[in-house]
N, C-alpha and C positions, 0 to 999 in steps of 0.2 A: 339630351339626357332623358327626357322625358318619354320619347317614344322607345328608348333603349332600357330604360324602367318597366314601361307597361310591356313589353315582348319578354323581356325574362320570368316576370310573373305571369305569363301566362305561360309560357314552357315551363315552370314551376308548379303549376295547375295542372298540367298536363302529363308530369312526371313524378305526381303526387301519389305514395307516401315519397318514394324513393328523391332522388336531387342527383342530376349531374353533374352539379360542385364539389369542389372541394373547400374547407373548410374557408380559407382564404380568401375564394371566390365570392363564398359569401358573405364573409367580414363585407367584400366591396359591392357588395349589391345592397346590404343593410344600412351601410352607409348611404348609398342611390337613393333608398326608402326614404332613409331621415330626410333627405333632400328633396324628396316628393313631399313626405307629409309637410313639411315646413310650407309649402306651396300650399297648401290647406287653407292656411289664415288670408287668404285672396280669396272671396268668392267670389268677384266681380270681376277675377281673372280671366283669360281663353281658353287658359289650361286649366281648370278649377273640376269640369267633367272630369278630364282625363285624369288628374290624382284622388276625384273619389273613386273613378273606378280600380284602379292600382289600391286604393283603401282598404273595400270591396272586395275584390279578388283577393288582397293579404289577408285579410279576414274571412272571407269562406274558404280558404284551403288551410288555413293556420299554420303560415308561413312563418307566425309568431314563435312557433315550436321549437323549429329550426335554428333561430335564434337563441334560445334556450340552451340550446343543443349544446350550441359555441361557446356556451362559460362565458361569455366573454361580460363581465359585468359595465364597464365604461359603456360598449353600446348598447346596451340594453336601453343602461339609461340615458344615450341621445336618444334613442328610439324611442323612449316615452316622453323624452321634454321635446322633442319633435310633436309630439301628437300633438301633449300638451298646451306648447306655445300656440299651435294652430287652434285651439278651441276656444271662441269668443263669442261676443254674445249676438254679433251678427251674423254668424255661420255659425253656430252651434246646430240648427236643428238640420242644415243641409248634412254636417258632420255624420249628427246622429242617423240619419239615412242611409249612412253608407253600411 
């Protein structure tokens, strides 16, 4: 899941402003996200790189937008209680780095 995360956001980088999704597609990719950030609150994980850089990259192409886009109010807000729950006080400042 993780590596099928980090390749769509970077073809979402790469096909930035524009998305070759469609709406639906990305309902199920933002839900991936949520599922990445959740990975956040391990920083002593193996994958703990790989989801700040998926962090990282949703945040310098503001892929947050997109989201927006979608109305879709329910994930919005997983997508911030995802962030959220991942933000403590022993990974906070790797967090903040991304």
């Amino acid at each position: 899941k993780l590596s099928v995360a980090y390749c769509i956001v970077q073809l979402l980088r790469i096909y930035a402003p524009e998305t070759p999704y469609g709406d639906e597609q990305l309902r199920d990719i933002f839900k991936l996200l949520c599922w990445v950030f959740q990975r956040l609150a391990q920083p002593s994980a193996p994958t703990f790189e790989i989801c700040q850089s998926i962090l990282q990259q949703t945040e310098q192409v503001k892929l947050y937008m997109l989201l927006l886009d979608l109305n879709d109010p329910q994930l919005t807000t997983q997508l911030f209680e995802s962030l959220l729950g991942a933000a403590r006080a022993d990974n906070l400042e790797a967090i903040e780095l991304s």
